[in-house]
C-alpha positions in Angstrom: 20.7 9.0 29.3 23.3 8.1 27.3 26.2 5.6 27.0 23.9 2.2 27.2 25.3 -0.9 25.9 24.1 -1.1 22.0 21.4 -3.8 20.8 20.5 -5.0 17.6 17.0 -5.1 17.0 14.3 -6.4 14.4 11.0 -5.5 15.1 9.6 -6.1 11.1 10.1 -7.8 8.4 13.3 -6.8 6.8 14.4 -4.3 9.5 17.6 -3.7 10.7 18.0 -1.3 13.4 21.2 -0.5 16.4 20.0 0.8 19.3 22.7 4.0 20.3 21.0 4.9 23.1 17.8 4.3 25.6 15.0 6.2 25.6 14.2 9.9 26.7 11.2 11.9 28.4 10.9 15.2 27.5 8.0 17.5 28.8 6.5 19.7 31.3 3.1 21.1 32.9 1.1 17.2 31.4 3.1 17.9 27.9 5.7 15.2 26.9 7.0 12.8 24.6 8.8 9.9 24.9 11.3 8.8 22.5 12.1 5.1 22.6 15.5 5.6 21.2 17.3 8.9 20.2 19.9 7.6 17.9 19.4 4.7 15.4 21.9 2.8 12.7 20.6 1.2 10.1 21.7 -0.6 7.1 20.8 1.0 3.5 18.1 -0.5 1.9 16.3 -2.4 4.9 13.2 -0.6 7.3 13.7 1.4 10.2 10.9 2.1 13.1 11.1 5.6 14.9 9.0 5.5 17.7 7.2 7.2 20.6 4.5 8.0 22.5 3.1 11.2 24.2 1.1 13.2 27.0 -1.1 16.2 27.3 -3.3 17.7 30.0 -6.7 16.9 29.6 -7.8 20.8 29.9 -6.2 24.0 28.7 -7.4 27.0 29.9 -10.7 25.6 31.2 -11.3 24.0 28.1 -11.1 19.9 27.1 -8.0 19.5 25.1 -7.9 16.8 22.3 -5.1 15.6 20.3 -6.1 16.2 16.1 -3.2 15.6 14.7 0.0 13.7 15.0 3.1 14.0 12.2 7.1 13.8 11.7 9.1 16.2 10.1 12.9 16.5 9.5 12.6 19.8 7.4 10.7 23.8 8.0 9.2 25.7 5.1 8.2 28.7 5.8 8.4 28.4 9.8 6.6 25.0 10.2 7.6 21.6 9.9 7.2 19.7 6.7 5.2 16.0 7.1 7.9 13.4 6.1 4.3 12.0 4.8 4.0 14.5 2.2 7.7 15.0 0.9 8.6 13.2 -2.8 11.4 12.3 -1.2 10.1 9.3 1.2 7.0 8.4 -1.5 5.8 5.2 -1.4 8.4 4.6 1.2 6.8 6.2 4.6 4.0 4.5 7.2 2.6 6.7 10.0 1.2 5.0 12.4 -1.1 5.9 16.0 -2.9 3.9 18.4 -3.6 4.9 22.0 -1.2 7.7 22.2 1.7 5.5 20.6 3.1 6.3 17.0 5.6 4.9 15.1 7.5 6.5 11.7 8.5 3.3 9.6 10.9 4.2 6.3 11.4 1.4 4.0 14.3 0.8 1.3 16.6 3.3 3.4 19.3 5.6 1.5 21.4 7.4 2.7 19.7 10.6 2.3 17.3 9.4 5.3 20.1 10.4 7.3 18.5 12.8 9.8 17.5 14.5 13.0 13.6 12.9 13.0 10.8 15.1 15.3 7.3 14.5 16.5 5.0 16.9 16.7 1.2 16.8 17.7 -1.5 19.4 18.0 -4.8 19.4 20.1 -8.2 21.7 19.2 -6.7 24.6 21.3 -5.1 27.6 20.0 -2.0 26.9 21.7 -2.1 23.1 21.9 0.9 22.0 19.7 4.0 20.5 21.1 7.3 18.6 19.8 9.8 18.4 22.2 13.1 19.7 22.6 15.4 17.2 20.6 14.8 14.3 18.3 15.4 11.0 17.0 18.9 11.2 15.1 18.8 8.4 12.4 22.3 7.3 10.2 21.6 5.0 7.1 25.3 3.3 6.7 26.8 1.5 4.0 28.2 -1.6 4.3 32.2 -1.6 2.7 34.7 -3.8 2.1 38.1 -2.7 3.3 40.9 -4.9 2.0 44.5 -5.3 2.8 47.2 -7.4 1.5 46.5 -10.2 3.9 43.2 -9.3 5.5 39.6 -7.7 4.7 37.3 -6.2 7.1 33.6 -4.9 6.9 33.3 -1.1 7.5 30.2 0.6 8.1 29.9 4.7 9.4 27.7 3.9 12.5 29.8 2.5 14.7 33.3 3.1 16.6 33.1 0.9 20.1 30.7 -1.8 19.0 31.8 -4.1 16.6 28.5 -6.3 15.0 29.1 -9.9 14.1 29.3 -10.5 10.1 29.3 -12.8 7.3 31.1 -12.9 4.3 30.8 -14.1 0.8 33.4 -15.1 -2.0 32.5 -14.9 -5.5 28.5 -15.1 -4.3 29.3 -18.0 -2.2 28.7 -18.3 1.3 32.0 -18.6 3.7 31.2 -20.3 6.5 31.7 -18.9 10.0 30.8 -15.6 11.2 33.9 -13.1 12.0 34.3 -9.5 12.4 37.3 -10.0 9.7 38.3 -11.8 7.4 41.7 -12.9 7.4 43.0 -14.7 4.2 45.7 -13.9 1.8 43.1 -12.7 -1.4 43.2 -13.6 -4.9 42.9 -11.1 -7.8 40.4 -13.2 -9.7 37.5 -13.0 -6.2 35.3 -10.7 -5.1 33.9 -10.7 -1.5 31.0 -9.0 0.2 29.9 -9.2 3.4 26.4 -8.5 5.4 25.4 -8.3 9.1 24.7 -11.6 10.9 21.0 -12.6 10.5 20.3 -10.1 7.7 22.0 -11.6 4.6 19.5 -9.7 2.9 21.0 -6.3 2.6 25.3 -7.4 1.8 27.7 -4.9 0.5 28.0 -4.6 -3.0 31.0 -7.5 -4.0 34.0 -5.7 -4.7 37.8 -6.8 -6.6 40.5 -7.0 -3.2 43.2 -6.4 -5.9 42.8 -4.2 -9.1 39.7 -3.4 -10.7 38.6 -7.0 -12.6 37.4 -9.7 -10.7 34.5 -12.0 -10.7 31.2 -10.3 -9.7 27.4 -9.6 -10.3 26.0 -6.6 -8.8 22.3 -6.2 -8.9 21.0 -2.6 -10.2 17.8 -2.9 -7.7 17.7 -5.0 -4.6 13.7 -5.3 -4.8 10.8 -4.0 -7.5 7.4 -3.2 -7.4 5.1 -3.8 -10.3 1.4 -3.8 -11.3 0.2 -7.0 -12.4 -0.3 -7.2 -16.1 2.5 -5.1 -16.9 6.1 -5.5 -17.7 9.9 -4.9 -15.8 13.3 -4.9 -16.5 15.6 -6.7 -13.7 19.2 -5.7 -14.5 22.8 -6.4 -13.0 26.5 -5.8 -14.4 29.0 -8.8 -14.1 32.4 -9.5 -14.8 34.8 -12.2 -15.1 38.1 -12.2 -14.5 38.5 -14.5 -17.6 37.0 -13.4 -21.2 35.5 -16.4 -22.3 32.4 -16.6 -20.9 30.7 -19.5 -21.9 27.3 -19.6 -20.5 25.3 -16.8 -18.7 21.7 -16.7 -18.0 18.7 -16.0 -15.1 16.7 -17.8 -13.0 14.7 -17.9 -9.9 14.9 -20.4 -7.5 11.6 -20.7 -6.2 10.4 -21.3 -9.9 13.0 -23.4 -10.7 12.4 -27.4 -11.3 15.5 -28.0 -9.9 15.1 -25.9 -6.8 16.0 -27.9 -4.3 19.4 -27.9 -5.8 20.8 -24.3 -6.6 23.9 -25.6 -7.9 21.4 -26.9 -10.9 19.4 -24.0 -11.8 16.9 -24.1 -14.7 17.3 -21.0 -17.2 14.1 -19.0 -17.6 14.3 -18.4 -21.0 13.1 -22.7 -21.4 10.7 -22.6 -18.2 7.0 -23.1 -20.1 5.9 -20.7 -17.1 7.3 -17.8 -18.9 7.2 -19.0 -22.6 6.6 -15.9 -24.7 7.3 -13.0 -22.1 10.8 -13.6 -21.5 13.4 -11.2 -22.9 17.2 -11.2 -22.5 18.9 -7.8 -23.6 22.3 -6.8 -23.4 22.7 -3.5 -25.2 26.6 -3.0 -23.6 29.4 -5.0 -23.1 28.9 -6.7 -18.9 25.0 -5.2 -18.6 22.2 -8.2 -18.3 18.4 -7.1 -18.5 16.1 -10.1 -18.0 12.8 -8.1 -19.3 9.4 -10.1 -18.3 6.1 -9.0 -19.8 2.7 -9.2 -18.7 3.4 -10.1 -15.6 1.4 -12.3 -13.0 1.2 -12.7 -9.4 2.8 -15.8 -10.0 5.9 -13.8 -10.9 6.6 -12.9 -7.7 10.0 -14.2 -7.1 13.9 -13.5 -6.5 15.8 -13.5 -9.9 19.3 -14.2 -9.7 22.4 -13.8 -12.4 24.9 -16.8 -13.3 27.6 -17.3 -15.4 30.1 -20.0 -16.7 33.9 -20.1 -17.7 35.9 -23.2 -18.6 37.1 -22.8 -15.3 34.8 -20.9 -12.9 31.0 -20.6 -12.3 29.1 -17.8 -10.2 27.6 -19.2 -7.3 24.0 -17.8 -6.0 24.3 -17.6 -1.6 24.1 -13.7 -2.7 20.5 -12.3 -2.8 19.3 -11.1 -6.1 16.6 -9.0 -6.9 13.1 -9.7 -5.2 10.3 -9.2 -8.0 6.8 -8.1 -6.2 3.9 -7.9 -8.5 0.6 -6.4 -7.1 -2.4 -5.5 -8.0 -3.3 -1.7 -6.9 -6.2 -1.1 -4.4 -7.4 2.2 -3.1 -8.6 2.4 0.5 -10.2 4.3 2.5 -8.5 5.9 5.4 -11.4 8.2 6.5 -14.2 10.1 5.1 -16.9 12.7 6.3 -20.1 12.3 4.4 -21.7 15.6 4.2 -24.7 16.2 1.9 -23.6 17.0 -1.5 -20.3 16.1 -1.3 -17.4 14.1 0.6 -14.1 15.0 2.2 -12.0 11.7 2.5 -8.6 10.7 2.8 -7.7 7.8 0.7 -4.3 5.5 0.3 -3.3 3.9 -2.6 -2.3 0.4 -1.1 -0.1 -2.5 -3.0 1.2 -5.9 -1.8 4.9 -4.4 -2.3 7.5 -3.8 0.7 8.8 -1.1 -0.1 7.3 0.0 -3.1 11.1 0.5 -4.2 11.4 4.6 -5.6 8.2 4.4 -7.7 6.0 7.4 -7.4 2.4 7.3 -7.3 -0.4 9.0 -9.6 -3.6 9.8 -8.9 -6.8 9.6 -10.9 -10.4 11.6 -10.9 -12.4 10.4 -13.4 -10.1 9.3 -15.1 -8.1 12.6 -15.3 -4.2 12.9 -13.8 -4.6 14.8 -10.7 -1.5 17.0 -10.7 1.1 17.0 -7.9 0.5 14.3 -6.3 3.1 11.7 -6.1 2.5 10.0 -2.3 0.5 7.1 -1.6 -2.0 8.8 0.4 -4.7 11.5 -1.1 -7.2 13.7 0.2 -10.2 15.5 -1.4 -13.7 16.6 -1.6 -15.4 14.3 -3.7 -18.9 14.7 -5.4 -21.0 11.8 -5.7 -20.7 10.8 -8.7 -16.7 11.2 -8.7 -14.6 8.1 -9.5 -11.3 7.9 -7.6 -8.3 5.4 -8.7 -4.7 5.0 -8.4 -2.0 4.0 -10.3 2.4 3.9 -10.0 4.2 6.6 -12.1 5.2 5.4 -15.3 2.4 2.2 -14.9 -0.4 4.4 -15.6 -2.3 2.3 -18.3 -2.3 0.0 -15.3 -5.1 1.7 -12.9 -6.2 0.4 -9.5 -10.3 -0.4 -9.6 -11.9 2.9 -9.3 -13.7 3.3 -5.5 -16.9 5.5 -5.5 -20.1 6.1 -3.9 -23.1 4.5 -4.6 -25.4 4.9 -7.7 -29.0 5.1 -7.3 -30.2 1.4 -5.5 -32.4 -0.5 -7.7 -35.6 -2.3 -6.2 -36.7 -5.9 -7.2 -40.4 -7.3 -6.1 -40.8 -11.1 -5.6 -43.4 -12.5 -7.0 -43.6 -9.8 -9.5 -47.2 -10.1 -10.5 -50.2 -10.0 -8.4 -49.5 -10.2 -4.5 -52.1 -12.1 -2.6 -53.1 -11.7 0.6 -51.4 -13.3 3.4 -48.8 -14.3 1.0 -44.8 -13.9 1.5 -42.8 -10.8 -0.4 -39.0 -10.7 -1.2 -37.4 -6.9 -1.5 -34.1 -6.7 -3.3 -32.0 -4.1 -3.4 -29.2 -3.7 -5.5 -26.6 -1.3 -6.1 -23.3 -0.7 -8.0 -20.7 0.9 -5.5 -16.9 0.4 -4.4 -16.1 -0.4 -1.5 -19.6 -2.3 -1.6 -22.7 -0.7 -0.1 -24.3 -1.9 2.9 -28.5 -1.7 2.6 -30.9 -0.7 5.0 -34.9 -0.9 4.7 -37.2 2.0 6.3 -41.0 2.3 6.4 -42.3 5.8 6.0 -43.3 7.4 9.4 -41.0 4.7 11.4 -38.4 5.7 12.9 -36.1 2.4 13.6 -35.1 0.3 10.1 -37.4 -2.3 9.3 -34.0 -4.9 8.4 -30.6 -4.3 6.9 -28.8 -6.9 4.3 -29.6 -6.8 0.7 -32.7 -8.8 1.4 -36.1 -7.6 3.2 -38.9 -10.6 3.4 -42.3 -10.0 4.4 -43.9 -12.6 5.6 -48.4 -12.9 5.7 -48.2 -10.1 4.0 -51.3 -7.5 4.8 -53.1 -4.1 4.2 -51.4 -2.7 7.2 -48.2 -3.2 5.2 -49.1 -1.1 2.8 -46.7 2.4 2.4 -43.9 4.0 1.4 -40.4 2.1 1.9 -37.2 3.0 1.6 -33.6 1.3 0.2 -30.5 3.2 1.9 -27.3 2.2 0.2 -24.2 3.4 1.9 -20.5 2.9 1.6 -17.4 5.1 3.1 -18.2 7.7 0.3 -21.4 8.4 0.3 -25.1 7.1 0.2 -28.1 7.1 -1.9 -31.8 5.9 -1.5 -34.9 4.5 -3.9 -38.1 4.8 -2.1 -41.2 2.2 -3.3 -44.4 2.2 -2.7 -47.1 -1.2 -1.9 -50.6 -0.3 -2.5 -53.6 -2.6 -1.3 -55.9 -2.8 -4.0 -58.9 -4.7 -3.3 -57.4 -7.6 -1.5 -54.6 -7.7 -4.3 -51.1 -5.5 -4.0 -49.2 -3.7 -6.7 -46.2 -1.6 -6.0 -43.9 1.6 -8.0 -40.7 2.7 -7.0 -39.4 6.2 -7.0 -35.1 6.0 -7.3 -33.9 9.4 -5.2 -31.3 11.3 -6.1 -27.7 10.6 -5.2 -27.9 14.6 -3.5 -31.6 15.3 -3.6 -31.2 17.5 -6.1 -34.0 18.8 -7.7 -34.8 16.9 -11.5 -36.9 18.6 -14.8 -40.8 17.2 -15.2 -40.6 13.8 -16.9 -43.1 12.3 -19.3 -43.2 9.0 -17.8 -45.3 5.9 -19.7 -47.5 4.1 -16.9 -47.8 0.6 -18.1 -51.1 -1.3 -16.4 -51.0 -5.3 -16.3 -53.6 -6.6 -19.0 -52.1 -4.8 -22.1 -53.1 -1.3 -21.8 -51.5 1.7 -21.2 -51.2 5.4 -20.8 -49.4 8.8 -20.6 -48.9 10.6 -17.1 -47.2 13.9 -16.2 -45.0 13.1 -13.3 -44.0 16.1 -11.5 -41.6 15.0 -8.6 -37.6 15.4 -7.5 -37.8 12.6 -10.2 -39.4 10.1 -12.6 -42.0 7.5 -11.1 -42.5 3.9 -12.7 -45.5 2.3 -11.7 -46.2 -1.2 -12.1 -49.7 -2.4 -10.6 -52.2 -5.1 -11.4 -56.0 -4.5 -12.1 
């Protein structure tokens, strides 16, 4: 179906999305999928949402048929289709996300380039269980423009030809009020106007001189940018005025400003105390600003706008800047199969930014690049001991925390001399692992766990608590165990702990010292998967 009556959308954060046409079933024999839209506009630089759901027969050829894997693809190499997930060209950019049969493709920070024919595909766990329809989702990224004529302007975009959206325009960074498909005013040489879709002032055409090439403008290099805490960025924009004498010209942010409740005051941040010492202002060519802040905080996170003064006309700010977002780097886990010596996981390097602007991402195994790998997401087979963290391209002295399995769970005793009879006993396990472990307590010979928490108590404690015991500590990526022993030894208790191997894997004979309460003590040859301590009281 086509020909429905266009709609403007916003379904996130930032999106801005026309609706060409309604949505379309495709499919036959229990196979389909349903497109909620098959052509989309949207405006360079915001978020677009592609999405659809789909059907398959519960049985193919006798057998039950299971959906594995779901993906879109605008490209084929080598006669399949190429994940948009895993091409350089959307990193950092690209969500793909499934629930109950639903998935939806989000792109942030749109260019042009996205410009496309987008298809879903999905497969099952049968040979022949792949399907992906028999048209797609066409998506056109326009530019906003600014088309003047002697005695009237009008916004332009490629998208549309029947439709006309409602806009808003600005003159020299100001705000016009009222919102008009055009523009009509007789323009001056000296003014620049942009304009921007109604309700998404966020994403205006660059300003632009109606008459000749000099006017009055700023133009922001980056509309947004990503950057890991502790590090430091360089926000640029080019300006001109119409006159020479420029007279003042500086940056500031109006949510850190003293004076932000009036923007026509703005406070320089060059004399803000927040940034005293990590404030740079460069201007290595003639109409280039750099505002360069170092060692940067979450606090940080802000818009930063341009302004400058002549002895007759001063830049106003309606226009947005450019959003600073700094963020610390976390890696998390996606999913992961533990097997015994090793495990398979897939793992996403996450940050607080939208959209992580055109940074890349770099990925780290103990502490060594791991080559090719430029996406936000990574998967692997890990060993045990294997450290994993991520960092952005260019930032790499600035590392997410590493995630691993855990190491070998150390066992506390409480009281730690002699245990009497009838008396209460704390068990603590500890160990170092990221995302942190979860514990579990076994008794040799039982099957169910005796508690779970860091923590195991035993109250009135007795003889028939005597045994082996067990720490489990387990996190996404793996697990590892200490087993410990608590002997009954005439009426008293004494206990020794035996750390197992992350993998079980079989360890040298150890000479081990045996220390005995009451100052004495003696050599043992310990032959076991590994070293024994003992620690018991006469």
């Amino acid at each position: 179906m086509r020909g429905a009556a266009m709609s403007l959308t916003a379904a996130a954060s930032g999106l801005v999305v026309f609706l060409l046409s309604v949505s379309v079933v495709q499919g036959q024999y229990g196979w389909g999928v349903t497109y909620s839209s098959t052509e989309i506009c949207a405006v360079n630089g915001s978020t677009v949402e592609i999405r659809c759901s789909y059907t398959y027969p519960s049985t193919l050829k006798g057998s039950v048929n299971t959906a594995q894997k779901t993906f879109w693809f605008t490209k084929w190499k080598d006669a399949e289709p190429v994940d948009v997930k895993t091409d350089s060209e959307y990193a950092g950019r690209v969500e793909d996300l499934c629930e109950n049969n639903t998935c939806t493709l989000r792109i942030r920070n749109l260019t042009e380039s996205d410009s496309a024919e987008y298809w879903f595909r999905f497969t099952t766990n049968q040979a022949d269980g792949k399907y992906d329809g028999s048209t797609g989702v066409t998506l056109s990224v326009t530019n906003l423009q600014v088309i003047s004529d002697i005695y009237w302007l009008s916004c332009q975009n490629s998208c549309y030809q029947s439709y006309i959206p409602s806009y808003i325009w600005y003159k020299n960074g100001q705000l016009i009020q009222g919102e008009t498909s055009y523009y009509i005013s007789n323009p001056n040489k000296a003014d620049s106007y942009s304009c921007a879709l109604k309700g998404h002032e966020d994403f205006p055409s660059p300003p632009v001189c109606v008459r000749g090439q000099t006017c009055n403008r700023v133009t922001y290099t980056e509309r947004s940018i990503c950057a890991p805490k502790g590090s430091s960025v360089d926000i640029s924009c080019t300006y001109s005025s119409f006159e020479d004498n420029v007279n003042s010209k500086f940056w500031f942010s109006p949510e850190r400003s003293h004076q932000g409740q009036n923007p026509s005051q703005p406070e320089d941040l060059s004399e803000d105390s927040q940034y005293a010492g990590r404030v740079q202002i460069l201007e290595t060519e003639r109409g280039r600003s750099t505002l360069r802040i170092s060692d940067l905080r979450d606090s940080d996170s802000a818009q930063y706008l341009f302004k400058f003064k002549t002895p007759s006309f001063e830049w106003r700010s309606d226009l947005p800047g450019t959003t600073l977002t700094v963020t610390a780097l976390q890696v998390q886990v996606i999913r992961a199969k533990v097997y015994n010596y090793s495990t398979e996981a897939e793992l996403k390097c996450h940050s607080s930014c939208s959209p992580a602007g055109s940074l890349n991402y770099v990925w780290f195994k103990n502490g060594e690049k791991i080559k090719a790998t430029v996406i936000s997401s990574y998967k692997g087979l890990f060993q045990p001991r294997d450290n994993i963290s991520c960092a952005f391209e260019g930032h790499e002295d600035f590392q997410s925390p590493a995630l691993y399995a855990p190491k070998l769970p150390s066992v506390s005793v409480s009281p730690s001399a002699e245990i009497e009879e009838g008396s209460s006993v704390t068990l603590t396990c500890s160990s170092d692992a990221n995302p942190a472990a979860n514990y579990t307590w076994y008794k040799e010979d039982e099957d169910s766990p005796k508690a779970s928490g860091q923590i195991f108590n035993i109250t009135d404690f007795r003889a028939e608590h005597s045994g082996s015991y067990s720490c489990g500590a387990q996190n996404k990526l793996g697990r590892s165990n200490s087993t410990f022993h608590l002997i009954s030894v005439a009426g008293k208790f004494s206990t020794f702990t035996r750390p197992d191997s992350l993998c079980n894997m079989k360890q040298p004979k150890h000479i081990q010292h045996v220390s005995v309460q009451g100052g004495s003590s003696m050599v043992s040859e310990v032959d076991h998967t590994d070293y024994v301590m003992y620690q018991s009281s006469s």
